[in-house]
C-alpha positions as CSV (number, residue, x, y, z in Angstrom):
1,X,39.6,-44.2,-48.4
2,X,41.3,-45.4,-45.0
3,X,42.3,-43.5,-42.0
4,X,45.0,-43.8,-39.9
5,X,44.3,-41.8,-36.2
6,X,41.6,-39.1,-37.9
7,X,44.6,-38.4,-40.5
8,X,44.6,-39.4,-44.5
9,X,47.4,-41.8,-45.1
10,X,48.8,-40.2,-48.2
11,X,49.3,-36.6,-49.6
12,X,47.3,-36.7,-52.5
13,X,44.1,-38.0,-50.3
14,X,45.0,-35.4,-47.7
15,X,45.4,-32.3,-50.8
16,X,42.5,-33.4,-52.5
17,X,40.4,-33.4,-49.4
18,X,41.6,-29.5,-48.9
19,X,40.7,-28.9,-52.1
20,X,37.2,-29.9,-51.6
21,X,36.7,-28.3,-48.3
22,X,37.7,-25.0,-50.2
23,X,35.5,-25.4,-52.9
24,X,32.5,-25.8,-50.3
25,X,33.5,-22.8,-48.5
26,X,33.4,-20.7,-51.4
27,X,30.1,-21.9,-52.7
28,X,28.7,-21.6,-49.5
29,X,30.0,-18.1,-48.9
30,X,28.4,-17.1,-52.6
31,X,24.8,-18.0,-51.4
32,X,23.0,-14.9,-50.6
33,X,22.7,-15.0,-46.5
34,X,19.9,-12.5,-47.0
35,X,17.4,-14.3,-48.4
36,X,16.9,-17.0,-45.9
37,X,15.9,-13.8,-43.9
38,X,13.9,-11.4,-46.6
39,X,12.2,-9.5,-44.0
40,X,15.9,-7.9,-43.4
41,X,17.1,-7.4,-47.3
42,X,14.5,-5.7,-50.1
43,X,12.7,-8.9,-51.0
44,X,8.9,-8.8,-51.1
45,X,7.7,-10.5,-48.1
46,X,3.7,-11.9,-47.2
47,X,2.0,-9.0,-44.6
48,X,2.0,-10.0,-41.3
49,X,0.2,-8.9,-38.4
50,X,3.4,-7.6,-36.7
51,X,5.9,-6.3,-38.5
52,X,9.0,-7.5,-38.1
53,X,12.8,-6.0,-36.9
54,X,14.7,-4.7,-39.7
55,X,18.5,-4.8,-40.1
56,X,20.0,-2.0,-38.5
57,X,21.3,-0.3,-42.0
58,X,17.3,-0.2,-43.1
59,X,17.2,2.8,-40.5
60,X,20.5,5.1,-42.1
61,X,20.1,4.5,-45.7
62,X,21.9,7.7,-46.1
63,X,25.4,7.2,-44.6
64,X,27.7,8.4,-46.6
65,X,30.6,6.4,-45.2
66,X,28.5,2.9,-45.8
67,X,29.7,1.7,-49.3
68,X,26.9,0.3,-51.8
69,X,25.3,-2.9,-51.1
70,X,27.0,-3.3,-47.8
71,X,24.7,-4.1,-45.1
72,X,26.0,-2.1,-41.8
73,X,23.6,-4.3,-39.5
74,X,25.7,-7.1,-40.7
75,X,29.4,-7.7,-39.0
76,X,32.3,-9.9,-39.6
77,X,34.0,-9.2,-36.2
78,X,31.1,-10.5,-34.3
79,X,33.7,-10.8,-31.4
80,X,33.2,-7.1,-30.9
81,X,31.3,-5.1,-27.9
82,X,28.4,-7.4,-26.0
83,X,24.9,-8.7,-27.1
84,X,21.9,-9.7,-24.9
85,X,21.6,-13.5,-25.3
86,X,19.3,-16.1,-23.8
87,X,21.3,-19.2,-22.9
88,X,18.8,-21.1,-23.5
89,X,18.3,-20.2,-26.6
90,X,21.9,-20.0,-28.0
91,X,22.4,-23.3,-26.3
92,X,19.5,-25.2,-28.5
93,X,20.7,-23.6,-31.6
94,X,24.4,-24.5,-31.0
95,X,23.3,-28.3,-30.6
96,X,23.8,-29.3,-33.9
97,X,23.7,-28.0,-37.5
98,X,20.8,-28.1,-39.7
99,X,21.5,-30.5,-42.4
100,X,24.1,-32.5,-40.7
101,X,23.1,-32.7,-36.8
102,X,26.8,-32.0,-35.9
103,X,27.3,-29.8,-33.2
104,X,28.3,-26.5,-33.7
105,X,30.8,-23.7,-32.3
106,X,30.1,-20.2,-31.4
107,X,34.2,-19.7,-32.4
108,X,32.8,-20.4,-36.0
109,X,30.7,-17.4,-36.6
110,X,31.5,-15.8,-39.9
111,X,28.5,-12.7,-39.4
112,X,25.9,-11.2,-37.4
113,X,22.7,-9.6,-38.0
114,X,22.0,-7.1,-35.7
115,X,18.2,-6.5,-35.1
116,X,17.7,-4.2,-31.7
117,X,18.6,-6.4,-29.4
118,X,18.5,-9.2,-31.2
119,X,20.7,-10.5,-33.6
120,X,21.2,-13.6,-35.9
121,X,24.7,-15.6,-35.9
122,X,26.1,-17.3,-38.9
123,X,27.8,-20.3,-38.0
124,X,29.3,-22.6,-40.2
125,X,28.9,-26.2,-40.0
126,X,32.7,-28.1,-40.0
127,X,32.0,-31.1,-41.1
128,X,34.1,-31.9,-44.1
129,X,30.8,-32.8,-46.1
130,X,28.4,-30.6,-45.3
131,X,29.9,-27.1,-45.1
132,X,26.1,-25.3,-44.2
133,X,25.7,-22.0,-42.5
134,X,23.4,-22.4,-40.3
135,X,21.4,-19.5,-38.6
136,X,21.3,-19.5,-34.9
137,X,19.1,-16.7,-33.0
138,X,20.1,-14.8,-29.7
139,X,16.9,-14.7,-28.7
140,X,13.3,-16.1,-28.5
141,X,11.3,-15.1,-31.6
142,X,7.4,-14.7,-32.4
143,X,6.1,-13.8,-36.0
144,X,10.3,-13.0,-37.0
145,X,10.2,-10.1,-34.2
146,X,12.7,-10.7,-31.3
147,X,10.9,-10.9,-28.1
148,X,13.4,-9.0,-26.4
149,X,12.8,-6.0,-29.0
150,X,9.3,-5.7,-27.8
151,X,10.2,-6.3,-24.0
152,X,12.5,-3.3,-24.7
153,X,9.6,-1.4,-26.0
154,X,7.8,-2.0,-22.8
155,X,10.0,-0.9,-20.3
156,X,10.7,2.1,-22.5
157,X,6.8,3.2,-21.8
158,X,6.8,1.6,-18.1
159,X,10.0,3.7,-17.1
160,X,9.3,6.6,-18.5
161,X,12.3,7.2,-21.1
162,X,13.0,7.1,-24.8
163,X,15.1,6.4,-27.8
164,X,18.1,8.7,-26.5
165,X,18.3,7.7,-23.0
166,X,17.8,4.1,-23.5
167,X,20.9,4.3,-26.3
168,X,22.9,6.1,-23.5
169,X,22.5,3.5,-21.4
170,X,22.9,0.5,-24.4
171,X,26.2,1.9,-25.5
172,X,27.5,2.7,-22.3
173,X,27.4,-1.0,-22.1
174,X,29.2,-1.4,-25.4
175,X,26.2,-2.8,-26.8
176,X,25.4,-1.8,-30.4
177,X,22.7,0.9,-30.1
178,X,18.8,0.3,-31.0
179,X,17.1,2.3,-34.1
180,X,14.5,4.6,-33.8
181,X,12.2,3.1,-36.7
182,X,12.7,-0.4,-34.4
183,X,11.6,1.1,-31.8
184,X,8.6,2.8,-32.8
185,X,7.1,-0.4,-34.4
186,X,7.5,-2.0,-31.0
187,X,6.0,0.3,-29.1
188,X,2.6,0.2,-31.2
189,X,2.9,-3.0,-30.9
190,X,3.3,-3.1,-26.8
191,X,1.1,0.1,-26.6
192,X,-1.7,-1.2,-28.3
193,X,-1.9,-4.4,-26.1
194,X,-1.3,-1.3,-23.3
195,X,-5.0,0.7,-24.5
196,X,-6.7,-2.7,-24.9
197,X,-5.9,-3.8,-21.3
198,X,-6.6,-0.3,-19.7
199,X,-10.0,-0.3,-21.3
200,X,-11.1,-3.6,-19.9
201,X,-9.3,-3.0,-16.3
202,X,-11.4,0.1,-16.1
203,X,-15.0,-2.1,-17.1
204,X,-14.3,-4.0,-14.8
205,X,-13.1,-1.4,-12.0
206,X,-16.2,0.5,-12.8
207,X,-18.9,-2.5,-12.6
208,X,-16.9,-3.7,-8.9
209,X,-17.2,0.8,-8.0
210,X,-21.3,0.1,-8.9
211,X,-21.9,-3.2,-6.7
212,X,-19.7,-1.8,-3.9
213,X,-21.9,1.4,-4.1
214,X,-25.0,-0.8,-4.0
215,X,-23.8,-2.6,-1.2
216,X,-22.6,0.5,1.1
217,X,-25.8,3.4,0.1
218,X,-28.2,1.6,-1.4
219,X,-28.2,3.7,-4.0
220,X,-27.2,3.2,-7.6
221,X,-25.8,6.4,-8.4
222,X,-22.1,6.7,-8.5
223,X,-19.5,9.3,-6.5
224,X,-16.5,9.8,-8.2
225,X,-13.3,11.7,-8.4
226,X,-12.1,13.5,-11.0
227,X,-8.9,15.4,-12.0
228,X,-6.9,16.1,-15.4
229,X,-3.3,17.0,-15.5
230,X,-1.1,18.5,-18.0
231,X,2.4,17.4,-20.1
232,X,3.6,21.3,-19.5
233,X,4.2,23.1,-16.2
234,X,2.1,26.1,-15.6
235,X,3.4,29.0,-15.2
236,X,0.5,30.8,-12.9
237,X,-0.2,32.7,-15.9
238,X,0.3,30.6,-19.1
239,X,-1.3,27.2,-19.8
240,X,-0.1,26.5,-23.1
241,X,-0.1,22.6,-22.7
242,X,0.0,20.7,-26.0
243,X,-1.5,17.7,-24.1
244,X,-3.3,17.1,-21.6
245,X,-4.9,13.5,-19.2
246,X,-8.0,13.1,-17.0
247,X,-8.7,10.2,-14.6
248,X,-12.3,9.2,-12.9
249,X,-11.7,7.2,-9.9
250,X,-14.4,5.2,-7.8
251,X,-15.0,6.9,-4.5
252,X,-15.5,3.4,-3.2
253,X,-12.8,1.4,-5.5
254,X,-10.3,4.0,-5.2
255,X,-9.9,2.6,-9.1
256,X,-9.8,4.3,-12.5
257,X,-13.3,3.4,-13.8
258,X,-12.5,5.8,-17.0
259,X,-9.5,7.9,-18.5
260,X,-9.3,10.5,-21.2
261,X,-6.6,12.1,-23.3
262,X,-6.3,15.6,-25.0
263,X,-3.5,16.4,-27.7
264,X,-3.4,19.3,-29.8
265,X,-0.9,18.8,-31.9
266,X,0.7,15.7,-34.5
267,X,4.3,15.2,-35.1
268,X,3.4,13.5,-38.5
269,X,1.0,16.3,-39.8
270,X,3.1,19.3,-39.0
271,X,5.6,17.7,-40.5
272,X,3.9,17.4,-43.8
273,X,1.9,20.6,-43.4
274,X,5.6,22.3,-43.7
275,X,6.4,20.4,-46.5
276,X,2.7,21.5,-48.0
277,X,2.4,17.8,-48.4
278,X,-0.7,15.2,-47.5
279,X,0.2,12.9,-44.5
280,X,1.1,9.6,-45.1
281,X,-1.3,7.0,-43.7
282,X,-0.6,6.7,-39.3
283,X,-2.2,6.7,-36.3
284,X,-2.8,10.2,-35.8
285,X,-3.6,10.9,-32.2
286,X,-4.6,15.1,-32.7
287,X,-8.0,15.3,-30.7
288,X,-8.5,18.7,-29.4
289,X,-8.2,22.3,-31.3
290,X,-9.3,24.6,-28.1
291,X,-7.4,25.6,-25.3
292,X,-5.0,23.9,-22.8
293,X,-7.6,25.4,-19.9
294,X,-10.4,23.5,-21.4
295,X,-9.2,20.4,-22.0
296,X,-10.0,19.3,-18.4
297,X,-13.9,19.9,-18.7
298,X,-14.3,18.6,-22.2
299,X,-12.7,15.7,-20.6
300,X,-14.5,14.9,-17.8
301,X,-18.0,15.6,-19.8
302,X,-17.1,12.9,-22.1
303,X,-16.7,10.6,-19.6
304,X,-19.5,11.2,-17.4
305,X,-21.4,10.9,-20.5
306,X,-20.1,7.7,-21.4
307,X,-20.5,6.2,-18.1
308,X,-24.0,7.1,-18.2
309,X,-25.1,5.8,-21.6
310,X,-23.3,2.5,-20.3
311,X,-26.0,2.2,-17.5
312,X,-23.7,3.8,-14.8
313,X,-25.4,7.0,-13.6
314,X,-22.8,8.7,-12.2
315,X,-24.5,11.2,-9.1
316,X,-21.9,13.2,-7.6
317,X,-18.5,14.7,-8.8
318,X,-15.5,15.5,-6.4
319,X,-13.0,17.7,-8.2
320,X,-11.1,21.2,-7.4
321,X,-13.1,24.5,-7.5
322,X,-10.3,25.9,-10.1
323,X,-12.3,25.5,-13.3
324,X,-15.9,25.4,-14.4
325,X,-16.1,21.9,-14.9
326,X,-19.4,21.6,-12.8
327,X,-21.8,24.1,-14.4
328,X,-20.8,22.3,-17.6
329,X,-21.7,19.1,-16.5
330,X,-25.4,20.7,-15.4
331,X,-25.5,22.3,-18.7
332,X,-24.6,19.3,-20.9
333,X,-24.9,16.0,-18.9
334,X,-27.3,16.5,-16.1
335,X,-28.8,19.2,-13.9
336,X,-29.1,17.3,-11.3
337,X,-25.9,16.8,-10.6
338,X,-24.0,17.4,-7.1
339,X,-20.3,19.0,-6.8
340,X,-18.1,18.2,-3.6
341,X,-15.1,19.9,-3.2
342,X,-11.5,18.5,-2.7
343,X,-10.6,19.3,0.6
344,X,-6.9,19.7,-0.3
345,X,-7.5,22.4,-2.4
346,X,-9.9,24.4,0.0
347,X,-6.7,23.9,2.6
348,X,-4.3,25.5,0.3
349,X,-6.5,27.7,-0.8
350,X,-6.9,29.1,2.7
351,X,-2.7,29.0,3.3
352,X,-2.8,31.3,-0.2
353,X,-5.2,33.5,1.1
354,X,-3.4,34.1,4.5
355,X,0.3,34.8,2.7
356,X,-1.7,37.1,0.3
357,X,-2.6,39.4,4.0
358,X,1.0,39.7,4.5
359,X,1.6,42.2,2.5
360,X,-1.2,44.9,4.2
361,X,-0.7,43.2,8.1
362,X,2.4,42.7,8.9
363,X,1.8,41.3,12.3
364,X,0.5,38.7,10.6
365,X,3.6,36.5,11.0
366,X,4.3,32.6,9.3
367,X,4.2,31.6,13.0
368,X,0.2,33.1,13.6
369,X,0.1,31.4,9.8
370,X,1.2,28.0,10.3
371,X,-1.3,28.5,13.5
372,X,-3.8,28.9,12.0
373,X,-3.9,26.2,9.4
374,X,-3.6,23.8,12.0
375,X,-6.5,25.0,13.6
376,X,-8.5,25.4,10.0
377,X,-7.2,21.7,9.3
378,X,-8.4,20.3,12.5
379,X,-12.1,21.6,11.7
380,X,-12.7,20.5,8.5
381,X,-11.3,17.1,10.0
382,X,-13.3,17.3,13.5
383,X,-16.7,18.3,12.1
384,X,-17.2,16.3,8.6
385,X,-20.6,16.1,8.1
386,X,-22.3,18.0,10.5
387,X,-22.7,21.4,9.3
388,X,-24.3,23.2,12.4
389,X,-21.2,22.3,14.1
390,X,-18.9,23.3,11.2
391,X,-20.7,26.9,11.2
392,X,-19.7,27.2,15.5
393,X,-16.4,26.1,14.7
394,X,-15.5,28.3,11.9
395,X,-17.2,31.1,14.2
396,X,-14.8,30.6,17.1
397,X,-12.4,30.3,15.0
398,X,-12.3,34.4,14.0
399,X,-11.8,34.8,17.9
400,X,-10.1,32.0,19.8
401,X,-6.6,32.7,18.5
402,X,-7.2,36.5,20.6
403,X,-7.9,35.2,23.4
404,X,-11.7,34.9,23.2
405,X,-13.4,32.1,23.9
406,X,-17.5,32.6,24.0
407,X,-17.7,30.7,20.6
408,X,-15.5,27.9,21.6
409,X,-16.3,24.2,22.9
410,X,-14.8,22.7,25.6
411,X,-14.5,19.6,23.7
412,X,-11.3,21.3,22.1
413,X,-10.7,25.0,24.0
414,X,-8.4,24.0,27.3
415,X,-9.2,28.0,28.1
416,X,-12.7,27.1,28.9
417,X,-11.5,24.4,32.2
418,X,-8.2,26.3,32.6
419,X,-8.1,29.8,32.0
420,X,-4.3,29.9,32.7
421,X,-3.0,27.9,30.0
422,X,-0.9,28.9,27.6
423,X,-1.1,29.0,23.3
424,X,1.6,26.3,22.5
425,X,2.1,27.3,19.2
426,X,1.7,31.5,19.8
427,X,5.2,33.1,20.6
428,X,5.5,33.3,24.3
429,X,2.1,31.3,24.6
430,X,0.0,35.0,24.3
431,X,-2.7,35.4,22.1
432,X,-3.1,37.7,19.3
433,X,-2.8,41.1,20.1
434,X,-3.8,43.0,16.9
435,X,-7.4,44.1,16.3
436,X,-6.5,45.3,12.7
437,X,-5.8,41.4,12.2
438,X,-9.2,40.6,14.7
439,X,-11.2,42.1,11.6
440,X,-9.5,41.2,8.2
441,X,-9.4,37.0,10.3
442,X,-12.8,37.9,10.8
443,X,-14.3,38.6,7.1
444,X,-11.8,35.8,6.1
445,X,-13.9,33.3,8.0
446,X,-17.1,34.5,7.3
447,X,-16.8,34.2,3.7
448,X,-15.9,30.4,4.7
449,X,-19.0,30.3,7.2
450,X,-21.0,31.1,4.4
451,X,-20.0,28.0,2.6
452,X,-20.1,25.3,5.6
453,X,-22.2,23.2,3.9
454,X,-19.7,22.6,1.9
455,X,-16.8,22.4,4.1
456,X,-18.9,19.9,5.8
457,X,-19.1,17.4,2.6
458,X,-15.8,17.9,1.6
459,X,-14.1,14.9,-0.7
460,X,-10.9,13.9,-1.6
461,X,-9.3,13.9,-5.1
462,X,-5.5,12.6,-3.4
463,X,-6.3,9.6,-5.7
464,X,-6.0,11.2,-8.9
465,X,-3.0,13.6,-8.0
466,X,-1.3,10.4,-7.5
467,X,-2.0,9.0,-10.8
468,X,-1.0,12.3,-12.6
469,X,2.2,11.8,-10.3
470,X,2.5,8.1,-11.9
471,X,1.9,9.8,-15.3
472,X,4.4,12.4,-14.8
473,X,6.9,9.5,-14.4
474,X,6.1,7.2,-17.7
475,X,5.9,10.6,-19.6
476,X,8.1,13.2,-18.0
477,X,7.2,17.1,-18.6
478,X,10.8,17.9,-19.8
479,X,9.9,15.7,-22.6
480,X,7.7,16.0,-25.7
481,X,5.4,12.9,-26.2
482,X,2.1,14.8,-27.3
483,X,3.1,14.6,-30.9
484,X,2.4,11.0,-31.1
485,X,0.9,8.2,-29.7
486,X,3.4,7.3,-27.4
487,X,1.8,10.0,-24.9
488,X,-1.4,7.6,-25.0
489,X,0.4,4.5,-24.3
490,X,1.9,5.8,-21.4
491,X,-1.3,6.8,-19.7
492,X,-2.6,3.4,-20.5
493,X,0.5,1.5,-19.0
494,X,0.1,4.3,-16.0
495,X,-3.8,3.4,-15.7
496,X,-2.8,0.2,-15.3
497,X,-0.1,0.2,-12.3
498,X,-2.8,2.0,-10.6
499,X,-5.3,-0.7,-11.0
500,X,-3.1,-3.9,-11.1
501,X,0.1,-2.5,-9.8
502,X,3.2,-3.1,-11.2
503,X,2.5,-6.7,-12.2
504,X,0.7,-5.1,-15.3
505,X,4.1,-5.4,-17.4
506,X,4.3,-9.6,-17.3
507,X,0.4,-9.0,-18.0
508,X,0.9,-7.5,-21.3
509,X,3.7,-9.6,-22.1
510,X,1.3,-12.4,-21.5
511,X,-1.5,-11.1,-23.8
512,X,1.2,-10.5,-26.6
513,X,2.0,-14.1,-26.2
514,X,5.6,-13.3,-24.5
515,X,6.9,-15.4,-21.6
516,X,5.4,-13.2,-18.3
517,X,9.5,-13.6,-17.7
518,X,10.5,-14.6,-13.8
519,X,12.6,-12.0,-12.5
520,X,9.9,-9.2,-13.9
521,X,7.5,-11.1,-11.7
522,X,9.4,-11.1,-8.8
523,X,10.4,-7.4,-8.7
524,X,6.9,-6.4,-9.6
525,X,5.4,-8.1,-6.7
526,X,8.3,-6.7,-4.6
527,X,7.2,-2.9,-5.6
528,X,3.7,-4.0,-5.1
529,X,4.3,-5.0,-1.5
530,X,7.0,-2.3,-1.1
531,X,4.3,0.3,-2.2
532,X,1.4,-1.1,0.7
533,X,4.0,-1.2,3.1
534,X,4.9,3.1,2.7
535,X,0.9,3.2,2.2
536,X,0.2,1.0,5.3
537,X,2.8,3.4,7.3
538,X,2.4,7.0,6.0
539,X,-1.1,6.6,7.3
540,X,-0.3,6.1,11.4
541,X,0.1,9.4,13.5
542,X,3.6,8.5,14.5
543,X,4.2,8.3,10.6
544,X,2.5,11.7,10.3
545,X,4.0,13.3,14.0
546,X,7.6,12.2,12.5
547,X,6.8,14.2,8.7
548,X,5.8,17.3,10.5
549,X,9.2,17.4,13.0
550,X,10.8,16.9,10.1
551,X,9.3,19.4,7.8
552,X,9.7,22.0,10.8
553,X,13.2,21.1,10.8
554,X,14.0,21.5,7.3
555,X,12.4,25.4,7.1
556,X,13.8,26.5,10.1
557,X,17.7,25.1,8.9
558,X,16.7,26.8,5.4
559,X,15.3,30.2,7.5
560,X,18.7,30.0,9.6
561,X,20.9,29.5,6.3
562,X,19.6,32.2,4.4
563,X,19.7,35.0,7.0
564,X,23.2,34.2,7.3
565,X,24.1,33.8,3.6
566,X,22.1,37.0,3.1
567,X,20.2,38.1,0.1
568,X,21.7,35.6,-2.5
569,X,19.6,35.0,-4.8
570,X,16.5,37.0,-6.3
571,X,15.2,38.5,-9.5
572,X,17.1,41.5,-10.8
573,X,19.2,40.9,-7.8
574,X,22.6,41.1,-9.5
575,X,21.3,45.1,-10.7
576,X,21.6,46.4,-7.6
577,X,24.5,46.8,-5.1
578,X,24.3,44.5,-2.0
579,X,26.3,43.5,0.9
580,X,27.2,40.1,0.8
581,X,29.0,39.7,3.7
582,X,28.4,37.2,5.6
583,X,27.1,35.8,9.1
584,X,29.4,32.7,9.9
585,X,28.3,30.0,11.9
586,X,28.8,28.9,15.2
587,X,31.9,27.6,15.7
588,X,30.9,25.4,18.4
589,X,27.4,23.8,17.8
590,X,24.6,25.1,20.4
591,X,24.3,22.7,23.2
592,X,21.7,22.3,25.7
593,X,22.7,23.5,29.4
594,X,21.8,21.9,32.2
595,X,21.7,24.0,35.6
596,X,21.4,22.6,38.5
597,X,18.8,23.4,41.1
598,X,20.3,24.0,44.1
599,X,22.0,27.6,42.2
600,X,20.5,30.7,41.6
601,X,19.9,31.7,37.8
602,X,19.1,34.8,35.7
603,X,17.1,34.3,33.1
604,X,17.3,37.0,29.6
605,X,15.9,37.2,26.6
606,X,18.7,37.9,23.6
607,X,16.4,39.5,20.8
608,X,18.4,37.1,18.2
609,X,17.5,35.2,15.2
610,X,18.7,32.0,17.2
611,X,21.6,31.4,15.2
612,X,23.5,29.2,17.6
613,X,24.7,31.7,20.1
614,X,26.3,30.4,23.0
615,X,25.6,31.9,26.6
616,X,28.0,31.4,29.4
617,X,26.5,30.8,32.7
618,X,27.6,32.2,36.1
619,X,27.6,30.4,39.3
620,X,30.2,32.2,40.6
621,X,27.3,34.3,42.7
């Protein structure tokens, strides 16, 4: 059969050759697409370790709109919306067809698979004697699960959202939306490689917090911090928490050497229990049947137990004094053991125990306040360790804000060299005038002097509030993650940013056997070094000097606003009749005056709230 230019040289040849072509289309088009693919149609398959993506119409089998037998994952204007490709990948499957090695054309496409992210492209070979549809992936594969499914799974966990937010975001983009069965089997399998990894970063944290506490005390006991932290605000009167998280952290490491998680509740097994069915076979993650307060001790008993039936003896315990975790410890664990005190908590303790005097001394202003949790502050700071000085210190501290200064040291009291100076931070520099206040300052700090030892030893638990902060960021409190095991691959992925940093995401994709992926790398090592950088800063005094100005400057603007707004806003506030008229502000913005020397002055005191007024000077006299 000759040619003449690519065309046939008679009509018959060139009918007969459509008539072929036809033929091959529709036999082609006949063979079930499916079953090249029977993980996505109802074909038995073999079990494999991972189970794979399903077709998108697996995940609404009820959709009344979806005729019979018609697969909705599956769609013939493939040209519609925007997929997630790798180029790569599309490129080496568009090289040439199956059977024939002819190179294919993505304008040839007769369907798509959808699966997540993923999807599979039907393309039909055009060479006039092969005909074959050949199936070319969007995306790298492993076990017949789309890598960028389970990639998607991850950086659900490690940002903190779900199924609704990340479909927002998909179909925003015009990208066909993920299901939530899809979903769900990638993240067990990206949370389980998450818990495996946590569990071996803290071995290893802990074994490094032992030879580092070898090193530094000679001794092979262990000091470590401990704090737990709930999926539910607190109310002040309610803890009602269906979940809650604990973290022990290496005084010396500054590590999580263990991690513990309380849920009281199972999405799965309330959902049965209403349906007075059994539960079908799942990971069921319900651990705790007591209450949301007690979660915290139970917690950190198990894990100083388990430290010390692994060979770690763990000595001394730095937590908050707001529960009763250490006379649980004595009673269950060891009796032997020490408590130190977060030093955090004993200064807010202090500021709550000041605003609480308000209300019966009313010269007991935020300005004396503010004064004298600077001074409290710089005590426990100054005298750490020493507890014969702490006991002085607190002891002058009942009397040097009113003007008496036997107890003081002149390592700190400028009265003691100058008797003339002035109290920088007093109004008008005068000390305290009220002896009602003298007394109640005075039983204050002697309930504190009675504890100095303690005051004197005081640690820090700053570690573990930040990992509950990292926490509260994979698994936000507005959202309800303790009915599953989502909640505990969270706290894993969060256990391991604190102990790796954010380079713990390629990690896992490693161990699953995923490409660590390059851009991933490079913005998790620029967090990393982004992260040391504020940490390296926020810890110099003209970091700290700066946060304070600012901090002042913030409440005073608020202070100013709201006594020119008026009352505004308040419980029951709308029940009664108010005055909302309001004071404006300055037209023209306060200014500084300069006044020359060579001019007499007078200088007067407007009993204001300093709200910007301007004063006129005089030099007319």
């Amino acid at each position: 059969m000759g040619r003449n230019r690519g065309y046939f040289r008679n009509e018959k040849q060139f009918k007969r050759r459509e008539n072929v072509s036809a033929t091959q289309v529709r036999r082609w088009n006949i063979h079930q697409l499916d079953r090249e693919h029977g993980y996505c149609s109802g074909l038995p398959q073999t079990t494999n370790p991972v189970r794979p993506d399903e077709c998108v119409t697996r995940d609404f089998p009820d959709l009344s709109f979806v005729e019979k037998n018609v697969n909705v994952g599956d769609s013939d204007d493939w040209r519609e919306g925007r997929r997630v490709v790798e180029l790569s990948v599309l490129a080496d499957g568009l090289a040439g067809c199956k059977m024939c090695n002819n190179p294919l054309s993505l304008s040839h496409t007769t369907r798509v698979l959808n699966y997540g992210l993923g999807a599979l492209l039907k393309i039909q070979c055009m060479n006039t004697v092969c005909h074959f549809v050949n199936t070319v992936p969007t995306g790298k594969r492993h076990q017949q699960v789309f890598d960028m499914n389970t990639k998607l799974a991850t950086g659900v966990l490690h940002a903190g959202i779900g199924i609704t937010q990340i479909n927002s975001l998909l179909t925003s983009l015009n990208i066909p939306a993920v299901s939530h069965a899809m979903l769900d089997r990638r993240q067990r399998e990206t949370g389980d490689a998450l818990e495996a990894m946590a569990q071996k970063s803290t071995k290893e944290w802990m074994i490094e917090e032992q030879r580092l506490t070898s090193e530094q005390t000679g001794d092979d006991e262990l000091a470590v911090s401990v704090d737990a932290g709930w999926q539910k605000r607190g109310s002040g009167k309610a803890y009602d928490s269906l979940s809650g998280h604990c973290s022990m952290i290496g005084k010396h490491t500054g590590k999580i050497t263990n991690y513990k998680v309380r849920s009281r509740s199972c999405r799965v097994c309330s959902s049965a229990a209403s349906r007075n069915e059994p539960a079908e076979d799942h990971d069921c993650r319900k651990n705790w049947e007591g209450s949301a307060k007690a979660m915290e001790q139970d917690m950190i008993v198990e894990m100083v137990s388990e430290c010390n039936a692994k060979g770690f003896k763990t000595g001394t315990v730095i937590g908050d004094d707001d529960s009763t975790t250490i006379a649980r410890l004595r009673r269950h664990v060891d009796a032997n053991i020490k408590k130190i005190s977060d030093k955090n908590h004993v200064k807010k303790n202090f500021s709550k125990t000041l605003y609480k005097l308000q209300n019966s001394n009313k010269s007991l202003t935020s300005t004396i306040i503010k004064y004298l949790k600077k001074c409290f502050n710089y005590v426990i700071a100054q005298n750490h360790g020493n507890t014969i000085v702490m006991e002085k210190a607190l002891k002058s501290l009942s009397k040097h804000p009113f003007g008496d200064h036997s107890q003081c040291n002149k390592s700190w009291c400028r009265f003691i060299t100058n008797p003339q100076e002035v109290y920088k931070s007093l109004t008008n520099g005068n000390p305290i005038q009220d002896k009602k206040l003298k007394e109640t300052l005075t039983e204050v700090f002697d309930s504190y002097i009675s504890h100095a030892e303690k005051l004197a030893s005081l640690g820090s638990t700053q570690a573990n509030e930040s990992f509950n902060k990292t926490v509260g960021s994979k698994a936000p409190k507005s959202h309800h993650y303790s009915g599953s095991a989502s909640l505990n691959y969270r706290v894993a992925g969060s256990v391991l940013q604190k102990n790796i940093g954010y380079t713990y995401v390629s990690l896992v994709h490693k161990r699953m056997g995923l490409s660590p992926g390059a851009h991933t790398i490079r913005l998790a090592q620029l967090k990393d070094l982004q992260s040391r950088k504020r940490r390296a800063i926020a810890t110099t005094r003209k970091a700290k000097i700066k946060r304070l100005a600012l901090k002042s400057k913030k409440s005073n603007s608020y202070a100013a606003s709201e006594l020119r707004e008026g009352d505004s806003y308040r419980s029951c506030v709308a029940l009664k009749s108010h005055d909302i008229t309001e004071i404006p502000a300055p037209r023209i913005p306060p200014a500084d005056v300069e006044i020359p020397d060579d001019v007499a002055y007078v200088c007067f005191d407007l009993e204001t709230t300093g709200l910007g007024i301007t004063v006129c000077y005089d030099y007319s006299y």
